[in-house]
Short mmCIF file of the C-alpha atoms (twelve columns), coordinates in Angstrom:
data_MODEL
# 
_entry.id   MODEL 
# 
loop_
_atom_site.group_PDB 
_atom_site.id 
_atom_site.type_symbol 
_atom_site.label_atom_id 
_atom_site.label_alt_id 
_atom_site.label_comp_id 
_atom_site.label_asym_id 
_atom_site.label_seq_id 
_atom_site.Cartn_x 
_atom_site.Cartn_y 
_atom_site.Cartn_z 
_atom_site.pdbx_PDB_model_num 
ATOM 1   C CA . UNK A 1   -25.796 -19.450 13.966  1 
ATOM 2   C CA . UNK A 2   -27.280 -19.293 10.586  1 
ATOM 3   C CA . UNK A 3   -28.648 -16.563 8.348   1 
ATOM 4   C CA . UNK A 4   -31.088 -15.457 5.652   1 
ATOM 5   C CA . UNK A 5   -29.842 -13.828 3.019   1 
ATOM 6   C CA . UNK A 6   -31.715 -10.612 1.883   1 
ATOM 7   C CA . UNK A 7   -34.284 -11.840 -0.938  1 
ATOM 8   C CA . UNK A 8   -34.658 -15.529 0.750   1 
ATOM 9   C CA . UNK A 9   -36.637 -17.238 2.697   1 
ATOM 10  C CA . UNK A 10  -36.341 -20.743 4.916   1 
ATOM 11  C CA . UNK A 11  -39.485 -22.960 5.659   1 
ATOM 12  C CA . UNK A 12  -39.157 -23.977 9.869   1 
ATOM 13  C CA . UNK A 13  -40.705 -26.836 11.412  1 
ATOM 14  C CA . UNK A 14  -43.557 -25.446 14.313  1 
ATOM 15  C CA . UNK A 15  -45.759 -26.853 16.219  1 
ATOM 16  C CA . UNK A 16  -48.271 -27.775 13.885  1 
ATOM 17  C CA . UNK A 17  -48.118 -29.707 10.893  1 
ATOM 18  C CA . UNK A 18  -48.154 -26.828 8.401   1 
ATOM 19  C CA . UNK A 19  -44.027 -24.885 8.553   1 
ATOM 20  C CA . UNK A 20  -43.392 -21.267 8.920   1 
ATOM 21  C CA . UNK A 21  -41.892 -19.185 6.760   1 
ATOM 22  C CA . UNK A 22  -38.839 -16.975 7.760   1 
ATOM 23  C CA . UNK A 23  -37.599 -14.161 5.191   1 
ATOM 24  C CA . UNK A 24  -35.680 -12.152 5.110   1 
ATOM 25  C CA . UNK A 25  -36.995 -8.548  3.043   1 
ATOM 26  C CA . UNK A 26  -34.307 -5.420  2.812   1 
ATOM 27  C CA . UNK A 27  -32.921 -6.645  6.194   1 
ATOM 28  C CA . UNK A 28  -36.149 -6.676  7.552   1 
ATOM 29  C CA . UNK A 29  -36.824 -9.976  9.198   1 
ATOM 30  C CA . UNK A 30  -40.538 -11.938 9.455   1 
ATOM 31  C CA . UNK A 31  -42.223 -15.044 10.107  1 
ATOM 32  C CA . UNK A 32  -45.637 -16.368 9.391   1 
ATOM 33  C CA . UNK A 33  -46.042 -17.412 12.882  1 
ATOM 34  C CA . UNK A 34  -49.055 -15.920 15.026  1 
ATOM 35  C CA . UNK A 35  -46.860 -14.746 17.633  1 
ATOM 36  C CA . UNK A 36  -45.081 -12.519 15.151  1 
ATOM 37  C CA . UNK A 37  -48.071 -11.336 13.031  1 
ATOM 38  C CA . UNK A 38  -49.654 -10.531 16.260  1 
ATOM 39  C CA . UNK A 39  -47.556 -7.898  17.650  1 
ATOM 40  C CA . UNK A 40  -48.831 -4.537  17.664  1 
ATOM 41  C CA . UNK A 41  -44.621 -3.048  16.972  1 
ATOM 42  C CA . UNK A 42  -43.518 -2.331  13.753  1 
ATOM 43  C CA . UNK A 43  -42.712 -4.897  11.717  1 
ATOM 44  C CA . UNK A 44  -38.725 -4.423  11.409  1 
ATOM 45  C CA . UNK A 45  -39.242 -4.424  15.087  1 
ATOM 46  C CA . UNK A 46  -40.806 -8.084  15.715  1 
ATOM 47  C CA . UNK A 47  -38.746 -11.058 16.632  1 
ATOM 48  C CA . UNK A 48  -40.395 -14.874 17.535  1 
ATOM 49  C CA . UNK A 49  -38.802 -18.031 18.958  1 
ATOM 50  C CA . UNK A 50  -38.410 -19.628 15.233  1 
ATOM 51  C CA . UNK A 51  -36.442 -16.419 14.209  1 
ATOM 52  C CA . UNK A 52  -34.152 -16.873 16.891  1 
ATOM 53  C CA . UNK A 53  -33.876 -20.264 16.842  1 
ATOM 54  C CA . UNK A 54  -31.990 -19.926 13.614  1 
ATOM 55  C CA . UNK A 55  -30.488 -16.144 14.028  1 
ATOM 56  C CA . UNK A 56  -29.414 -16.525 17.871  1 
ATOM 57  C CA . UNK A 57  -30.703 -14.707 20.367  1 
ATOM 58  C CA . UNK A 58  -27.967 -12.214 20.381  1 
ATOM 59  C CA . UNK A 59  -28.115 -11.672 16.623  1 
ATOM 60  C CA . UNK A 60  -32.021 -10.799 17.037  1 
ATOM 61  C CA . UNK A 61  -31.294 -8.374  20.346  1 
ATOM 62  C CA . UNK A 62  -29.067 -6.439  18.535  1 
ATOM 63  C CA . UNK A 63  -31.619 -6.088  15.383  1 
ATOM 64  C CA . UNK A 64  -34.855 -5.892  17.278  1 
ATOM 65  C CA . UNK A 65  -33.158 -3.589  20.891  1 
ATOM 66  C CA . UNK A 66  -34.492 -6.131  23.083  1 
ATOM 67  C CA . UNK A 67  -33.871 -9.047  25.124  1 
ATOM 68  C CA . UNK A 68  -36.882 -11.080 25.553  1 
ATOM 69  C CA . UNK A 69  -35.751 -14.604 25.109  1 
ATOM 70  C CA . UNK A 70  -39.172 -16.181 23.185  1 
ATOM 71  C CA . UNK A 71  -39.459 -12.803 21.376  1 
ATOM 72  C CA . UNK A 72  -43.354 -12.844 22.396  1 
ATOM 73  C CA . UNK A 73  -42.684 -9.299  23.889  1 
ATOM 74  C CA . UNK A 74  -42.527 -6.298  21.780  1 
ATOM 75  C CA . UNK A 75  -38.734 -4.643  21.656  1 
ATOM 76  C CA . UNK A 76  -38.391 -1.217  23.935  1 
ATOM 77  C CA . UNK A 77  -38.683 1.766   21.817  1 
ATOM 78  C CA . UNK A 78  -35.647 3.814   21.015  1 
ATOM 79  C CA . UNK A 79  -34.295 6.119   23.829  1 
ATOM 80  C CA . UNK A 80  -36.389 9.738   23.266  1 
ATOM 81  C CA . UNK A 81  -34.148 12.441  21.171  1 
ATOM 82  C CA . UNK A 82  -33.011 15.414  23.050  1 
ATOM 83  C CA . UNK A 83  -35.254 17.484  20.113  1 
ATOM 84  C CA . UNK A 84  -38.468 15.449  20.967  1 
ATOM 85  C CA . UNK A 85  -41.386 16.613  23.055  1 
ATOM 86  C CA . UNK A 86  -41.734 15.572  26.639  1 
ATOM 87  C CA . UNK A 87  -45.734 13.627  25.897  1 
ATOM 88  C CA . UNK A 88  -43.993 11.561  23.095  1 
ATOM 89  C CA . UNK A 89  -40.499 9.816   21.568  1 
ATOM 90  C CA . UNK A 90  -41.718 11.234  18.403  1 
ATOM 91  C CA . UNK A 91  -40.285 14.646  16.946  1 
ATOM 92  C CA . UNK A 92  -42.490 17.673  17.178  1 
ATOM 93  C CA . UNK A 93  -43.173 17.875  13.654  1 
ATOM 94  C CA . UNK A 94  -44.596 20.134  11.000  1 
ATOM 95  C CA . UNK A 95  -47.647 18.059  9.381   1 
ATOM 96  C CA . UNK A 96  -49.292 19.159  6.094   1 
ATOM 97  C CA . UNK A 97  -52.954 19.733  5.334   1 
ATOM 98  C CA . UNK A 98  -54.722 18.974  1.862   1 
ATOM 99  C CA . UNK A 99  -55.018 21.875  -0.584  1 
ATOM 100 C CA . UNK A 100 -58.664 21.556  -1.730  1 
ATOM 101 C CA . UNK A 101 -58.548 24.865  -3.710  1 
ATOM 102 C CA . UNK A 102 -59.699 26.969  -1.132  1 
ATOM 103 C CA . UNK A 103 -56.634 29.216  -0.631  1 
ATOM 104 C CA . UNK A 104 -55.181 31.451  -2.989  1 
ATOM 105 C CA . UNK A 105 -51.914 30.149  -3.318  1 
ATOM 106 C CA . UNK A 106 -49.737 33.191  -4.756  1 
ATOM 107 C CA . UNK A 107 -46.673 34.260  -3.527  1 
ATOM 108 C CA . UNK A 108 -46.081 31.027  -1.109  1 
ATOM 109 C CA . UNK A 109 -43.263 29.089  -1.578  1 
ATOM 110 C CA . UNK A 110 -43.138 26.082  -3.747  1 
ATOM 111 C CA . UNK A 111 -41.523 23.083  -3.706  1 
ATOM 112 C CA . UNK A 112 -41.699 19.073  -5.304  1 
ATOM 113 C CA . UNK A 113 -42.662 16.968  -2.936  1 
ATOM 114 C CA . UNK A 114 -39.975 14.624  -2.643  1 
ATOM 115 C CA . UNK A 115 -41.238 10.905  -2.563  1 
ATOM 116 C CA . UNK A 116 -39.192 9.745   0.232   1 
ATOM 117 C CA . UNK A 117 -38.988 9.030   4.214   1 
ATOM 118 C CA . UNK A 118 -39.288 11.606  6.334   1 
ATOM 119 C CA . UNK A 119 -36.447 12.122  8.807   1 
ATOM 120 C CA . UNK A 120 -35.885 14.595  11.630  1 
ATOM 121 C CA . UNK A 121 -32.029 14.811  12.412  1 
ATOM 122 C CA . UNK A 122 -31.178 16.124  15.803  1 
ATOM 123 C CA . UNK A 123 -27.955 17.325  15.644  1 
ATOM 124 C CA . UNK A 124 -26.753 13.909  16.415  1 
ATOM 125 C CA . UNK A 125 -29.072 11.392  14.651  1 
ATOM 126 C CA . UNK A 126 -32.064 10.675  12.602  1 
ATOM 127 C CA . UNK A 127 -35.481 9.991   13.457  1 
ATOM 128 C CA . UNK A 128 -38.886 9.281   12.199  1 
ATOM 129 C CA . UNK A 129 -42.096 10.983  12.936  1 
ATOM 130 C CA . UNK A 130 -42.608 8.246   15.416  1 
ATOM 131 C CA . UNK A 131 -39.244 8.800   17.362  1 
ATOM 132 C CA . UNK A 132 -37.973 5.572   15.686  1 
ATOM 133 C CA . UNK A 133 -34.207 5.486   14.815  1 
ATOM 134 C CA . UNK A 134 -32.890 5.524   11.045  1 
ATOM 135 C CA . UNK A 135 -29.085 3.838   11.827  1 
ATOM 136 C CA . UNK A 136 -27.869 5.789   8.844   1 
ATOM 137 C CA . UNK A 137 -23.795 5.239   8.420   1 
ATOM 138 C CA . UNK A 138 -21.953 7.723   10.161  1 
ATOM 139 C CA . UNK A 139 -20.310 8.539   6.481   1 
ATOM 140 C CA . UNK A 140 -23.892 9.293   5.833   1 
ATOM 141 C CA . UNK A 141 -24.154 11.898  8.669   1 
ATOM 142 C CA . UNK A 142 -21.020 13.582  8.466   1 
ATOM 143 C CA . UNK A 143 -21.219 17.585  7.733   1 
ATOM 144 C CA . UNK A 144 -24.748 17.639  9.063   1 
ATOM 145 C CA . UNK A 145 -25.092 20.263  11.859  1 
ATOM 146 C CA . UNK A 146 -25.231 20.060  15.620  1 
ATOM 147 C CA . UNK A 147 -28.760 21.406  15.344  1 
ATOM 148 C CA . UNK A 148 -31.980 20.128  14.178  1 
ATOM 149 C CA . UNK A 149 -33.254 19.637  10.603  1 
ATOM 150 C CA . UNK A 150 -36.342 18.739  9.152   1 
ATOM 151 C CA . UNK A 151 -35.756 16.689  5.870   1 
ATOM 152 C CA . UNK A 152 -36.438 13.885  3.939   1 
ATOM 153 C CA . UNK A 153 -34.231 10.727  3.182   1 
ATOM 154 C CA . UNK A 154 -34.824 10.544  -0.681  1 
ATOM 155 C CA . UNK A 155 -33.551 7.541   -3.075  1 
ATOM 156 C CA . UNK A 156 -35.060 9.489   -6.246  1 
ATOM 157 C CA . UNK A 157 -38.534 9.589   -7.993  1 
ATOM 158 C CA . UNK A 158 -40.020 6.120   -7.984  1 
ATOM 159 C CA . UNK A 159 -37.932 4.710   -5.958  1 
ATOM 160 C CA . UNK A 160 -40.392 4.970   -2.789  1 
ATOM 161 C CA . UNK A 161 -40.235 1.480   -1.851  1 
ATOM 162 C CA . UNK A 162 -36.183 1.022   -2.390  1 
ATOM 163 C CA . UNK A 163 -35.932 4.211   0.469   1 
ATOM 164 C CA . UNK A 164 -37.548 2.558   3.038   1 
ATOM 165 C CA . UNK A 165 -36.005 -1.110  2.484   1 
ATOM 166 C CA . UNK A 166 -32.406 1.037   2.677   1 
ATOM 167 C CA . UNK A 167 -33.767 3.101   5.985   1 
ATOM 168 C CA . UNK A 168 -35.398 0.431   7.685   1 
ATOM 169 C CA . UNK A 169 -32.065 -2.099  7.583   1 
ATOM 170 C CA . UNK A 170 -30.245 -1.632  10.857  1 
ATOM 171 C CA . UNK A 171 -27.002 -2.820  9.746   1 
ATOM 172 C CA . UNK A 172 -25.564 0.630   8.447   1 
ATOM 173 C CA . UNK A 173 -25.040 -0.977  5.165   1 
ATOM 174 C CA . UNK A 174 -23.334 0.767   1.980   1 
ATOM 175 C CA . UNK A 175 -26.807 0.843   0.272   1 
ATOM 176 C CA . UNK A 176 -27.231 4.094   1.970   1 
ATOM 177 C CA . UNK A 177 -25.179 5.710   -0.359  1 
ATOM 178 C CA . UNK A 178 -28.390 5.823   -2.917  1 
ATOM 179 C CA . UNK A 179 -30.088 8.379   -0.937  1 
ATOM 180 C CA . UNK A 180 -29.424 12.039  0.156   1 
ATOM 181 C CA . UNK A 181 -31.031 13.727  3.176   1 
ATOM 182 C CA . UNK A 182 -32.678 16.571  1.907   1 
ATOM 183 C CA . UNK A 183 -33.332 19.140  4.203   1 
ATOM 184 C CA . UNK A 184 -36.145 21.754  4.119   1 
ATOM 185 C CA . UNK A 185 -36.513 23.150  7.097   1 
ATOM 186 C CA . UNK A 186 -34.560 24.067  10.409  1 
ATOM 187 C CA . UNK A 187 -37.366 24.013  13.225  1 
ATOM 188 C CA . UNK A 188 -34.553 25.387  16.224  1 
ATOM 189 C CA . UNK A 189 -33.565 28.282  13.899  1 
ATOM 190 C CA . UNK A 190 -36.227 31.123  15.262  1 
ATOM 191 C CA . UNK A 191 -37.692 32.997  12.975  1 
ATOM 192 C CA . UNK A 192 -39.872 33.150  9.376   1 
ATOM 193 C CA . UNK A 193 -39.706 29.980  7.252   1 
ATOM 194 C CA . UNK A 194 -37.826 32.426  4.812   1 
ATOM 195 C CA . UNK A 195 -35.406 32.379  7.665   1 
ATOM 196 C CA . UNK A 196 -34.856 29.069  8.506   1 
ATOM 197 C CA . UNK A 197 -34.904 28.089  4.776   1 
ATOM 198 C CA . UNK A 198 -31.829 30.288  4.463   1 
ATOM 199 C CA . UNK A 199 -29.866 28.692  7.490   1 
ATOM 200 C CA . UNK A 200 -30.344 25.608  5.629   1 
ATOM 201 C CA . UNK A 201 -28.893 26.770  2.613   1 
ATOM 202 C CA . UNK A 202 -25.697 28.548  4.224   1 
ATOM 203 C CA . UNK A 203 -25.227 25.414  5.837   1 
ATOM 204 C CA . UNK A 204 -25.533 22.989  2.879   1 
ATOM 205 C CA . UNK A 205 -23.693 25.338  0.645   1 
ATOM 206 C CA . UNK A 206 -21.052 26.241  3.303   1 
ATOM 207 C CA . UNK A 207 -20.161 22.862  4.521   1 
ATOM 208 C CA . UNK A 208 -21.216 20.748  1.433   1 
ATOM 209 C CA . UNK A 209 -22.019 17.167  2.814   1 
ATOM 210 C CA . UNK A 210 -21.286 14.533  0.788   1 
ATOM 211 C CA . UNK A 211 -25.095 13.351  1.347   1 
ATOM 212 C CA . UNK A 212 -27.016 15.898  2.166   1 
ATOM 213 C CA . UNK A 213 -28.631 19.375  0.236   1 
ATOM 214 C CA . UNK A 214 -31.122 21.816  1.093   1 
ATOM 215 C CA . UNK A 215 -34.307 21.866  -0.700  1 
ATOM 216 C CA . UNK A 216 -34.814 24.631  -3.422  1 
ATOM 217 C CA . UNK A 217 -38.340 26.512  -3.474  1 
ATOM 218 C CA . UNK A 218 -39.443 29.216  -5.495  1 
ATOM 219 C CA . UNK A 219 -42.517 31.387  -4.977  1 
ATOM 220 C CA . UNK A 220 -45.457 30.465  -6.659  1 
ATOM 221 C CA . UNK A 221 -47.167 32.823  -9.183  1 
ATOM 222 C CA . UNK A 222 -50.726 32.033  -8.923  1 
ATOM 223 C CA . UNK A 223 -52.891 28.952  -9.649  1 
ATOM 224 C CA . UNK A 224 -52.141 28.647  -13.385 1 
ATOM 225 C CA . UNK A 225 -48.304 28.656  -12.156 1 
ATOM 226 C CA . UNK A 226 -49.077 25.834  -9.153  1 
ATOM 227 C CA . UNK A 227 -50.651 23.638  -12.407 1 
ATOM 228 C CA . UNK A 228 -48.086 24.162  -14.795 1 
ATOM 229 C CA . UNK A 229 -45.651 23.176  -12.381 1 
ATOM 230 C CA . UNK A 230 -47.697 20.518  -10.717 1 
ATOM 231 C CA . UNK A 231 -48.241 18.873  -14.502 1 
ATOM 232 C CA . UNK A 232 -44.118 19.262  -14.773 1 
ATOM 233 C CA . UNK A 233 -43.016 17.670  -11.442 1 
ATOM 234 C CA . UNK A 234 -45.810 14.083  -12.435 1 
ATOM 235 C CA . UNK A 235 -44.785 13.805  -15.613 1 
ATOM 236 C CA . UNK A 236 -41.085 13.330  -14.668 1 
ATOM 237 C CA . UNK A 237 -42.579 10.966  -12.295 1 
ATOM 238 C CA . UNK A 238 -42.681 13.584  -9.271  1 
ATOM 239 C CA . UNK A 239 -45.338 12.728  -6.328  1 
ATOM 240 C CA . UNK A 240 -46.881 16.899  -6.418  1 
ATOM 241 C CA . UNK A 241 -45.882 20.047  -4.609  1 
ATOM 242 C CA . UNK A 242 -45.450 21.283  -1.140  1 
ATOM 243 C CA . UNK A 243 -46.540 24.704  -0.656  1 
ATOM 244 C CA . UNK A 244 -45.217 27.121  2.414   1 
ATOM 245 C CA . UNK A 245 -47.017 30.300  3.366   1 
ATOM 246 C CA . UNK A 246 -44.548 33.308  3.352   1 
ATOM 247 C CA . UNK A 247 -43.868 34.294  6.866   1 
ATOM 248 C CA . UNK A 248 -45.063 31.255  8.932   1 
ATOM 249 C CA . UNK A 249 -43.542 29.639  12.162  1 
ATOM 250 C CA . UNK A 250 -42.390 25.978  12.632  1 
ATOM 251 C CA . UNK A 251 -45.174 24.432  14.713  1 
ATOM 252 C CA . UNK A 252 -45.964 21.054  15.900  1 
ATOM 253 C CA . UNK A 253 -48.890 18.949  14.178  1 
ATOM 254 C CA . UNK A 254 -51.001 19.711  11.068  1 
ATOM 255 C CA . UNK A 255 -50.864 23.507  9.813   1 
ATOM 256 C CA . UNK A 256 -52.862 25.339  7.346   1 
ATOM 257 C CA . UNK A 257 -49.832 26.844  6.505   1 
ATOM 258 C CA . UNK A 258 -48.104 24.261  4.746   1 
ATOM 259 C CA . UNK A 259 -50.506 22.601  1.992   1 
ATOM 260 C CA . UNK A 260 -49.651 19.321  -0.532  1 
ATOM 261 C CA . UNK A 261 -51.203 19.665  -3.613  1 
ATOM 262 C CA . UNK A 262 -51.378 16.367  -5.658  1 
ATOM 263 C CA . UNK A 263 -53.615 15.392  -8.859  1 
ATOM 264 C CA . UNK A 264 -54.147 12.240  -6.782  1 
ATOM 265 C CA . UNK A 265 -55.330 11.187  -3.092  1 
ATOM 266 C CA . UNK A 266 -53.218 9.116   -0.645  1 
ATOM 267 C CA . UNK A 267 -53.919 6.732   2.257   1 
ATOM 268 C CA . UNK A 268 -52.663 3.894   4.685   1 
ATOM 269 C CA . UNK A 269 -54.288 0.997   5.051   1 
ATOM 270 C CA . UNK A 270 -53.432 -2.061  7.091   1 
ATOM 271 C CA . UNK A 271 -52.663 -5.696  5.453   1 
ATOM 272 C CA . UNK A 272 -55.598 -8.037  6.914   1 
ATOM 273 C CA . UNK A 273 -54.816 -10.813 4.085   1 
ATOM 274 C CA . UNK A 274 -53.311 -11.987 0.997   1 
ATOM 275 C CA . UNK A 275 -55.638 -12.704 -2.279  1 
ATOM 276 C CA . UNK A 276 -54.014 -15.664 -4.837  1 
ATOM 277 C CA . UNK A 277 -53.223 -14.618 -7.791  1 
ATOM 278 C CA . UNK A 278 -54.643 -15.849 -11.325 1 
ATOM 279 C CA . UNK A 279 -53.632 -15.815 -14.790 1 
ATOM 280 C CA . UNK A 280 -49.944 -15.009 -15.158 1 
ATOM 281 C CA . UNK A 281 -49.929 -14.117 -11.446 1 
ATOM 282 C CA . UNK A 282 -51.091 -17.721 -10.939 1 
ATOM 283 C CA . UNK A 283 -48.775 -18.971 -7.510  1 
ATOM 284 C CA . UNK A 284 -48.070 -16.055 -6.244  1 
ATOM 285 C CA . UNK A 285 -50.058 -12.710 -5.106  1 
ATOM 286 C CA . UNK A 286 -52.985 -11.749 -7.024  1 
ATOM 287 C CA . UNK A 287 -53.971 -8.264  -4.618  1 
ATOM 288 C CA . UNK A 288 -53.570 -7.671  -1.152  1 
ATOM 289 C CA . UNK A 289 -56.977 -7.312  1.010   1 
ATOM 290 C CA . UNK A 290 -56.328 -4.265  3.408   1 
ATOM 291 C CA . UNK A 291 -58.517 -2.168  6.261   1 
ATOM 292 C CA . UNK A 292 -58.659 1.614   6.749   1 
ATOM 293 C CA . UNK A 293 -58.474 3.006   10.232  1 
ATOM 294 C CA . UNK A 294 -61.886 3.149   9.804   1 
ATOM 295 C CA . UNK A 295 -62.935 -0.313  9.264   1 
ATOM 296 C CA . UNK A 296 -63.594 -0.532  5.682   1 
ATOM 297 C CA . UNK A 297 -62.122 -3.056  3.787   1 
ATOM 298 C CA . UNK A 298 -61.095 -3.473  -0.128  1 
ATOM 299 C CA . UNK A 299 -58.602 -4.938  -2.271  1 
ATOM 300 C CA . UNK A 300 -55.453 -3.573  -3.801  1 
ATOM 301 C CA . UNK A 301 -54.122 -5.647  -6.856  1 
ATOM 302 C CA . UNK A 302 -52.215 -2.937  -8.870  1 
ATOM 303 C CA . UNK A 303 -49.114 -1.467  -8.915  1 
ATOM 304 C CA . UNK A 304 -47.516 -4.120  -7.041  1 
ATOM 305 C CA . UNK A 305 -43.936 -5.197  -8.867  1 
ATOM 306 C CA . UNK A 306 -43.398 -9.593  -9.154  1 
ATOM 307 C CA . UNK A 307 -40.771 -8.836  -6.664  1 
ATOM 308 C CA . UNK A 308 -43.513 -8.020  -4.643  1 
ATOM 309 C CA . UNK A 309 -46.134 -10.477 -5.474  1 
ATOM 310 C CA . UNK A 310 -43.400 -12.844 -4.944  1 
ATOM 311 C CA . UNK A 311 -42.796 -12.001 -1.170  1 
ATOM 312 C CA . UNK A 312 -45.266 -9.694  -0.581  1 
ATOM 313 C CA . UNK A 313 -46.303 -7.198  2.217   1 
ATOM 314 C CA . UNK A 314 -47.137 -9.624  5.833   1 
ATOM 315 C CA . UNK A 315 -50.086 -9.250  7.232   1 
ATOM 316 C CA . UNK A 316 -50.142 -6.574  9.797   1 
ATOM 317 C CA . UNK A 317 -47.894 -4.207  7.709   1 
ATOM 318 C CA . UNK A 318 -48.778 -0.853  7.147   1 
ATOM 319 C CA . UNK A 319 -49.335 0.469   3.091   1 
ATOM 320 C CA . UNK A 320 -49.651 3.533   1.453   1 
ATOM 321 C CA . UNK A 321 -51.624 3.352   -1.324  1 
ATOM 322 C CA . UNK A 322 -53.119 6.042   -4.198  1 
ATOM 323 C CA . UNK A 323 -56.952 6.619   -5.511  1 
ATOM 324 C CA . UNK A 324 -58.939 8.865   -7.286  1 
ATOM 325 C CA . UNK A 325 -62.030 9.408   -5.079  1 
ATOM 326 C CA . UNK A 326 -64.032 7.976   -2.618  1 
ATOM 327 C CA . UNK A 327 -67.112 6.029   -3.685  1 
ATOM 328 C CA . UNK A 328 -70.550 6.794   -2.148  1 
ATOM 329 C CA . UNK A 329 -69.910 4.177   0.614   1 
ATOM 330 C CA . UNK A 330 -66.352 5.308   1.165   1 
ATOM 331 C CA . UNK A 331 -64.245 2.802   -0.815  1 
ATOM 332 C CA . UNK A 332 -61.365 4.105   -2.457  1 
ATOM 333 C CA . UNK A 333 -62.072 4.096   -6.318  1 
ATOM 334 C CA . UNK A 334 -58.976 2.515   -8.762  1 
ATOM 335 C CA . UNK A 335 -56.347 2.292   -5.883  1 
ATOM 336 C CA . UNK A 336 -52.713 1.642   -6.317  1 
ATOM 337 C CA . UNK A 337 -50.076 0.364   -4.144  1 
ATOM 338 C CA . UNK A 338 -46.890 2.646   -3.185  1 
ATOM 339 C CA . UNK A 339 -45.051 0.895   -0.372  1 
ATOM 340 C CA . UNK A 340 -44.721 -0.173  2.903   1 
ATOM 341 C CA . UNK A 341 -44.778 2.525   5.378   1 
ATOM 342 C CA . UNK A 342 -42.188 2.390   7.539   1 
ATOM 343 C CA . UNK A 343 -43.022 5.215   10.151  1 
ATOM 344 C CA . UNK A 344 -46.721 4.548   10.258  1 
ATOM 345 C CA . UNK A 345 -48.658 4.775   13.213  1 
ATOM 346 C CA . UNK A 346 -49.937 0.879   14.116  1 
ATOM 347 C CA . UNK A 347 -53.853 0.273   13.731  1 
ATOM 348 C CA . UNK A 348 -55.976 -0.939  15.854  1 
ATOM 349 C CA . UNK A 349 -57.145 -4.512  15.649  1 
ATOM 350 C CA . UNK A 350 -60.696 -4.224  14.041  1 
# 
């Protein structure tokens, strides 16, 4: 059977007059068919009848984890991780709240907040915060311990969107070796966070992976301190800070007492459409038009590379994107695209 390479695309003959378009995006597979946009898995998770019509069916069962022969039904999820909770495949995370300058801040512990994919390794594998596998390279994984860690898989500032195409790719490819697991807590390890920070660190610094490190934090002197360092970490192109209150537990969902502090907001939306471009973006994408969980809709034409514009986000795909505020009727004010989420919850259809 044939391919697509990564980067290309391949026009197939449907039913109707008008082809679909097969590409193939950091080993993440799509077509502009209605039976693929329509599927309610994540999109490195969809397969269609065109797809394996030129892939094979065995090909697309080994990338997708399923076996339905039209690829009309959604692939299984992932077998549940020892670690996760019995409701749900996903890992019993630690979720952040919003600082909003209503907590005196001294004396917890500060750290960047890494730009990355979040990644719960279970002594045996990696997982995002929706139980979904990360088929990291088994290079990649040696040294890590036989008991959980709570991390991030980081490719370095700005480099968001290269993370996930690496992470999402189920072939176990060499591209892996850009990123490091970076490991900031150990939610087994009983105990203070002070505590499980420091089985992290004799780990890291006793074993030395080749790709993995714990996460340094140091305690935060006030609010004049949090804005110093909080002007540092952006202007080296840092995404803000993570702050951890001294003495807390590892708990499951969003705590109080771990805070991000940012100089800008962040959101998801989903893709509902695709805007033409104009000017120099004339044949290609000019913004994409997206939906918040809520409903409200709005366009986001900036920060998007020609890469991008060229073979741009499908419709259905998750996005993160950054604003300033809110406007009166809730619109997000001068937003930004970041990158395709690749552990984000699907929406609803509106």
């Amino acid at each position: 059977m044939a391919d697509i390479a990564d980067g290309e695309q391949l026009s197939v003959q449907g039913s109707g007059s008008k082809p679909y378009i097969l590409k193939n995006t950091g080993g993440v597979y799509s077509c502009s068919c209605p039976a693929w946009r329509n599927q309610s898995v994540g999109i490195e998770r969809r397969t269609c009848k065109h797809l394996r019509r030129v892939r094979g069916d065995a090909a697309e069962d080994a990338r997708c984890g399923g076996d339905a022969a039209g690829g009309a039904t959604p692939a299984p999820r992932a077998a549940k991780s020892a670690s996760a909770s019995d409701d749900t495949k996903a890992p019993p995370l630690l979720l952040a709240q919003s600082w909003e300058n209503d907590v005196d801040l001294t004396d917890w512990w500060m750290s960047e907040k890494l730009d990355g994919v979040r990644a719960y390794w279970d002594g045996k594998q990696f997982w995002s915060r929706l139980g979904n596998p990360f088929l990291a390279p088994e290079w990649f994984t040696a040294g890590l311990p036989d008991f959980p860690l709570d991390g991030e898989l980081f490719g370095g500032r700005k480099r968001f969107q290269r993370t996930v195409s690496i992470v999402r790719r189920q072939d176990r490819s060499d591209d892996w070796k850009e990123l490091s697991f970076v490991a900031f807590d150990a939610p087994g390890v009983e105990g203070t966070f002070e505590a499980r920070l420091e089985r992290c660190r004799q780990w890291m610094e006793g074993t030395r992976p080749a790709y993995a490190r714990w996460h340094e934090h140091a305690r935060c002197g006030g609010t004049a301190h949090l804005r110093e360092e909080l002007a540092r970490v952006e202007a080296l192109g840092g995404e803000g800070l993570m702050l951890r209150q001294p003495g807390s537990r590892y708990e499951a969902g969003r705590s109080h007492t771990l805070l991000k502090v940012k100089s800008f907001k962040d959101d998801e939306a989903r893709v509902v459409g695709h805007v033409a471009g104009a000017g120099r973006h004339k044949g290609r994408l000019g913004a994409l038009e997206v939906e918040l969980r809520n409903g409200k809709r709005f366009s986001v034409g900036t920060g998007l590379s020609d890469a991008e514009r060229a073979a741009p986000p499908p419709v259905g795909a998750i996005i993160t994107f950054r604003y300033q505020e809110l406007s009166n009727d809730g619109i997000p004010r001068f937003p930004s695209y970041v990158g395709v989420r690749v552990d984000a919850a699907p929406f609803a259809a509106s």
